[in-house]
C-alpha positions as CSV (number, residue, x, y, z in Angstrom):
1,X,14.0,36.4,-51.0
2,X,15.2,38.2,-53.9
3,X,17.4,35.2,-56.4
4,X,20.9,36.7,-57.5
5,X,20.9,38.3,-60.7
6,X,23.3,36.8,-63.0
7,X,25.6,38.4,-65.7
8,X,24.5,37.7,-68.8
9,X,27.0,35.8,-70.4
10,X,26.7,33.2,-67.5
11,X,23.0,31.3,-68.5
12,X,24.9,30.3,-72.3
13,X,27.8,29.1,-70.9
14,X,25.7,27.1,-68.4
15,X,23.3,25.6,-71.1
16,X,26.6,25.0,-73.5
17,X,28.2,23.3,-70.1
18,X,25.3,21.1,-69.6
19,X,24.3,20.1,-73.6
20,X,27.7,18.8,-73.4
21,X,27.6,17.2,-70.0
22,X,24.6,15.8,-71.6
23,X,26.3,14.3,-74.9
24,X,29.0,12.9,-73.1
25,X,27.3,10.9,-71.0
26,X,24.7,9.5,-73.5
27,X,27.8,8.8,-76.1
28,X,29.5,6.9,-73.5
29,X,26.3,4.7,-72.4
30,X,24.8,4.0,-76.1
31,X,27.8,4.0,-78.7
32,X,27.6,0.0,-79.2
33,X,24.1,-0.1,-80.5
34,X,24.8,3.2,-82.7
35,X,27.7,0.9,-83.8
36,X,25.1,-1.9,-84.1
37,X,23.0,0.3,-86.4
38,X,25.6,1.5,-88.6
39,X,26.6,-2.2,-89.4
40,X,23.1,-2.7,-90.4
41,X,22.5,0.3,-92.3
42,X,25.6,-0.6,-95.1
43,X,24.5,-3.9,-95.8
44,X,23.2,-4.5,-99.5
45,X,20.5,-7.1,-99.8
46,X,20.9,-10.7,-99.5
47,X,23.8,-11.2,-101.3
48,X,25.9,-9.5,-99.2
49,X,28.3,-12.7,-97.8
50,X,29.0,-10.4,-94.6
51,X,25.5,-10.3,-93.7
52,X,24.1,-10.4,-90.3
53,X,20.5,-12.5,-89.8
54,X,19.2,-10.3,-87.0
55,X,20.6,-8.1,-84.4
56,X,21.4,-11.0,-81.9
57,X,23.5,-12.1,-85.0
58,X,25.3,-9.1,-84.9
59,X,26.6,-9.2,-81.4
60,X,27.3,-12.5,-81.5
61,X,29.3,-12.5,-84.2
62,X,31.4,-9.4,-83.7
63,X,31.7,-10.8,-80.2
64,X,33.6,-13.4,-81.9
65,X,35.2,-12.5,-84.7
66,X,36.6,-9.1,-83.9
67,X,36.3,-9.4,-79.6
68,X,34.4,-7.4,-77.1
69,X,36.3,-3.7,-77.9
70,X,35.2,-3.4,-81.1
71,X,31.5,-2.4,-79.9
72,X,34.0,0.5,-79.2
73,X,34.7,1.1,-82.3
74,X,34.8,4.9,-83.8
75,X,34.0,5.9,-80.4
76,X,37.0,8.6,-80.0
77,X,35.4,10.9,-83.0
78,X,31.6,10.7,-81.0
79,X,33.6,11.5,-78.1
80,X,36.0,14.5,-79.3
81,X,32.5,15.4,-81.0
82,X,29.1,14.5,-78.7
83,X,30.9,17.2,-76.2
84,X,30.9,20.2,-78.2
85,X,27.9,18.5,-80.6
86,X,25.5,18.4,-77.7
87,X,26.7,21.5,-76.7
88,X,26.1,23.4,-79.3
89,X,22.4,21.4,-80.1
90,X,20.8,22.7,-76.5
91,X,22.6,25.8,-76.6
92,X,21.4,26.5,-80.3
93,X,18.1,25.4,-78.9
94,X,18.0,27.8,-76.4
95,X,18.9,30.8,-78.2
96,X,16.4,30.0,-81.3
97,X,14.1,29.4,-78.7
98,X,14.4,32.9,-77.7
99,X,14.4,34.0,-81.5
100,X,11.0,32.3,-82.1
101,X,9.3,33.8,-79.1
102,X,9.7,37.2,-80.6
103,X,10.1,38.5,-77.0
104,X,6.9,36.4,-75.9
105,X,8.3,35.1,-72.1
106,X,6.4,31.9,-73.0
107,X,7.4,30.6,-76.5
108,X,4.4,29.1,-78.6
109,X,4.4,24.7,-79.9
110,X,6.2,26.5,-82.9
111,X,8.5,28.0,-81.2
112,X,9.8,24.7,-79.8
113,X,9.6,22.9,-83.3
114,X,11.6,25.7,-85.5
115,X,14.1,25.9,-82.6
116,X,14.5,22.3,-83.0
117,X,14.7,22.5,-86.6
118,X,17.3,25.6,-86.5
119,X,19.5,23.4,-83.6
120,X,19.3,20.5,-85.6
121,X,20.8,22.0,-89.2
122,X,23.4,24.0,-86.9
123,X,24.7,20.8,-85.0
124,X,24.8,19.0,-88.6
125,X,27.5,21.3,-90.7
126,X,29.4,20.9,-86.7
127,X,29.8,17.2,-86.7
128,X,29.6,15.9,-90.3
129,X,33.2,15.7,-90.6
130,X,32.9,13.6,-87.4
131,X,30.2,11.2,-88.8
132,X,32.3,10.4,-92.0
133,X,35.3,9.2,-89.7
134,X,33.6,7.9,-87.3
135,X,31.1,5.8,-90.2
136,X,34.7,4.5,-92.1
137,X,36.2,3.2,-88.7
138,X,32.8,1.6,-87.7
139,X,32.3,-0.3,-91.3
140,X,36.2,-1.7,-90.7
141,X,35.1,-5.4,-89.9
142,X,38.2,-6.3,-88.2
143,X,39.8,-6.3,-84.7
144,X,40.2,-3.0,-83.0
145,X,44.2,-3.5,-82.5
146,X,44.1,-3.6,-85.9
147,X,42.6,-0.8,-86.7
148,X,44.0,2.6,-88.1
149,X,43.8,5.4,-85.0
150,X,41.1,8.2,-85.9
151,X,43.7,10.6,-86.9
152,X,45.4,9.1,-89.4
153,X,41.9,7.3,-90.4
154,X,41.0,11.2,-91.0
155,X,44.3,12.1,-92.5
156,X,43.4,9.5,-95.1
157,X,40.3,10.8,-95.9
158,X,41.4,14.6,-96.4
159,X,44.6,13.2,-98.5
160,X,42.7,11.0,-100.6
161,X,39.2,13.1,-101.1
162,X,39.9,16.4,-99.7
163,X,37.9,18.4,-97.1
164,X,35.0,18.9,-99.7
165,X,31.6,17.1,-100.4
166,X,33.4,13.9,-101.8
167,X,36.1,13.7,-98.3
168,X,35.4,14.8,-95.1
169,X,32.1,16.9,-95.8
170,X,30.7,14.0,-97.8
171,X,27.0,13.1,-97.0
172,X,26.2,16.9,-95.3
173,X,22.9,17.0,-97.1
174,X,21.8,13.6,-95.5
175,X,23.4,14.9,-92.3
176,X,21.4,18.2,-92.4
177,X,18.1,16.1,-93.3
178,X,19.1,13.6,-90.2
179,X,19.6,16.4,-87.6
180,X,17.2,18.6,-88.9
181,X,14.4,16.2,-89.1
182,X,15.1,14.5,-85.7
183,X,15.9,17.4,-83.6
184,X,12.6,19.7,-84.4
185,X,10.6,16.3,-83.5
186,X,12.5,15.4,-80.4
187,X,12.7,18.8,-78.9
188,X,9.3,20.3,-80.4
189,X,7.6,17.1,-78.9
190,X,9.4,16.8,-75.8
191,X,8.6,20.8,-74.3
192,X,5.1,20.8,-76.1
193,X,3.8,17.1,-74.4
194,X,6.0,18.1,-71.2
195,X,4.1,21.0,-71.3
196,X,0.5,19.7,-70.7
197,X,1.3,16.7,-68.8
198,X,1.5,18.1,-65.3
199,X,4.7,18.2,-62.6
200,X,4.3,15.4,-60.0
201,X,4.9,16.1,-56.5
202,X,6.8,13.2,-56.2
203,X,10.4,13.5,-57.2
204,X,10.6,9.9,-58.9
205,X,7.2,10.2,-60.4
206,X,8.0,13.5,-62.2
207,X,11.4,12.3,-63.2
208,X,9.7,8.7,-64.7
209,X,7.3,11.2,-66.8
210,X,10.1,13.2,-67.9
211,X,11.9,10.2,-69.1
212,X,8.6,8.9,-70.5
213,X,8.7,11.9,-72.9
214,X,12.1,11.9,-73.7
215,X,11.9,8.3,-74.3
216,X,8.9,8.3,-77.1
217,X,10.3,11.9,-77.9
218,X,13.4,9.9,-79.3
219,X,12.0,7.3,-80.6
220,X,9.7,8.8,-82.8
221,X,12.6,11.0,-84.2
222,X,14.2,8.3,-85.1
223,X,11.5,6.2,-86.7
224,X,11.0,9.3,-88.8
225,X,14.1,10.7,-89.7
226,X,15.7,7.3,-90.8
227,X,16.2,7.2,-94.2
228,X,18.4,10.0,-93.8
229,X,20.2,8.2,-91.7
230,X,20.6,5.1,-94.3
231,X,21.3,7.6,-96.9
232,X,24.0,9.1,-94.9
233,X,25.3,5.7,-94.2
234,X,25.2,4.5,-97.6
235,X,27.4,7.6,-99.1
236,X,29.8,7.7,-96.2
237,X,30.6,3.9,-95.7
238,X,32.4,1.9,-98.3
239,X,30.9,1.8,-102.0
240,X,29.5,-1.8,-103.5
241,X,32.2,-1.6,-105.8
242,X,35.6,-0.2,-104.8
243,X,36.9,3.0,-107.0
244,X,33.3,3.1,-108.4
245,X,31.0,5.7,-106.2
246,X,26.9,4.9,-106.4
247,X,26.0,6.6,-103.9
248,X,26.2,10.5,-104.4
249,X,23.4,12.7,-102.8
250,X,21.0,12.2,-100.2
251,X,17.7,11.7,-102.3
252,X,19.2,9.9,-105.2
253,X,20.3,7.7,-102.9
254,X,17.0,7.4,-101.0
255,X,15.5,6.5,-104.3
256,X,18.2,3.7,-105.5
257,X,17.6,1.8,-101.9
258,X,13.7,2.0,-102.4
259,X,14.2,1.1,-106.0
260,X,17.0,-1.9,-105.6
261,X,15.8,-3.1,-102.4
262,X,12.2,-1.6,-101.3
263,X,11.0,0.5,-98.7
264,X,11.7,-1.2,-95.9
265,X,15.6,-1.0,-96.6
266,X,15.2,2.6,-95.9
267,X,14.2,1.5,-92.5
268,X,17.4,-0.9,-91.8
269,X,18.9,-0.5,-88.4
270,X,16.2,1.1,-87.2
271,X,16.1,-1.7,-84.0
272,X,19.3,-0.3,-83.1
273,X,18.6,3.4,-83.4
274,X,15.6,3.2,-81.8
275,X,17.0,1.2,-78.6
276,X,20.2,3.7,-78.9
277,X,17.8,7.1,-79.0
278,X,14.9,6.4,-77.6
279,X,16.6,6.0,-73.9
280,X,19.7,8.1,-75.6
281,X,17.5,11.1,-75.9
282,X,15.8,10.7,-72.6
283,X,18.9,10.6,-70.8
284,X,20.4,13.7,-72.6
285,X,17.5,15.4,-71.8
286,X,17.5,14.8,-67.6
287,X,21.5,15.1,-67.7
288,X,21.0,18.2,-69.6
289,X,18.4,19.8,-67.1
290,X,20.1,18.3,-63.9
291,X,22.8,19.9,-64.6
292,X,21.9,23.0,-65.7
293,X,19.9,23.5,-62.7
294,X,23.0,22.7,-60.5
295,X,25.0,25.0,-62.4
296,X,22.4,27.6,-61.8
297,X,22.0,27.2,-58.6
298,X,26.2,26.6,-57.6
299,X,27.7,28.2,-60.3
């Protein structure tokens, strides 16, 4: 029996449906430990009197101090964001996928790794205004009730520093470099492995390989893209000294961490990121083909 032909603006709509499908629920799950790693990623050296020992310390003592919401904290930018962010990454995918095929039906191991690339600079210049509001509400070490709500939080940031590269565009070169970097590892090593490993039978077997892929296709994005990350941290959280900006640009910043506090600063939260992506970017991965598939097959 013959399957239905669809029209053809149906399949991007379906992929942009499911990307988001997909962001929302992985935002939802992991947001504490990107929280987590964000903490970690602003701290400077050992003289820093707010500084946490280890990531136990860090949960215990926001637990504390600032009460069990605030592992919530700068969720509602994610949110408004992961939707349309995750969206547009698997859609993007999808269509430089196609791009890179070059009308091949079955696109090559480089296909997959500069449609990763594209998706990733694409879903950077989307959310970076996101990231900067969502990094100044996460480095706020005080109780969530006290907190400033995201709009006016962002208000701030456009009255004070403009929509430009020092207010609510500041960081996009780290941004493109974290996105970038990450997404043409994660996607380019999750279709190319998922490729050669063969389908199981069995519906939980296939699905725990699936997950396997996603899983170490996650984590080593993030163990490689990470000083990005730090970099973008560093120039979108609160200076060392207030009114006095050190941290500019992505690589000068890269190079004043590694120079004031050595290479394995460039590396800090990485714990977090990697327990936050690694089953993160496995789950997007199975929501996003779940429900694309039901949306194929029922929509």
């Amino acid at each position: 029996m013959m399957s239905k032909q669809q029209p053809a603006w149906k399949q991007p709509v379906q992929q942009f449906l499911a990307g988001g499908s997909a962001g929302l629920v992985e935002v939802s799950i992991m947001h504490p430990l990107d929280l987590v790693k964000t903490r970690f990623q602003i701290q400077r050296g050992p003289d820093d009197p707010q500084r946490y020992k280890s990531l136990a310390d860090c949960f215990k003592t926001m637990w504390r101090n600032e009460g069990p919401l605030s592992f919530y904290k700068g969720i509602l930018p994610p949110i408004l964001a992961e939707t349309p962010k995750r969206a547009v990454k698997f859609f993007t995918f999808e269509r430089y996928k196609t791009l890179f095929s070059f009308g091949s039906p079955t696109p090559s191991a480089m296909a997959f790794t500069l449609a990763g690339l594209c998706s990733g600079l694409t879903e950077a210049v989307i959310i970076n205004p996101f990231e900067v509001v969502k990094v100044k509400l996460q480095a706020q070490r005080i109780a969530l009730s006290q907190q400033p709500s995201t709009i006016r939080t962002a208000q701030e940031i456009v009255r004070t520093d403009g929509l430009g590269l020092r207010g609510l565009n500041k960081g996009l070169t780290s941004t493109l470099g974290r996105h970038g970097v990450f997404n043409m590892i994660y996607f380019g090593f999750y279709h190319n492995v998922k490729n050669l490993i063969p389908e199981s039978k069995d519906p939980k077997l296939d699905f725990l390989r699936k997950f396997g892929i996603g899983l170490t296709a996650g984590t080593l994005g993030s163990c490689v893209n990470i000083p990005f990350d730090v970099a973008k941290s560093r120039i979108q959280g609160p200076q060392p000294v207030p009114g006095e900006i050190k941290y500019r640009t992505c690589f000068a910043t890269i190079a004043t961490v590694y120079k004031e506090e050595g290479y394995l600063a460039l590396y800090k939260g990485l714990l977090p990121k990697i327990m936050r992506l690694g089953p993160g970017g496995a789950i997007m991965l199975l929501v996003y083909e779940h429900v694309y598939d039901w949306l194929h097959h029922h929509w």
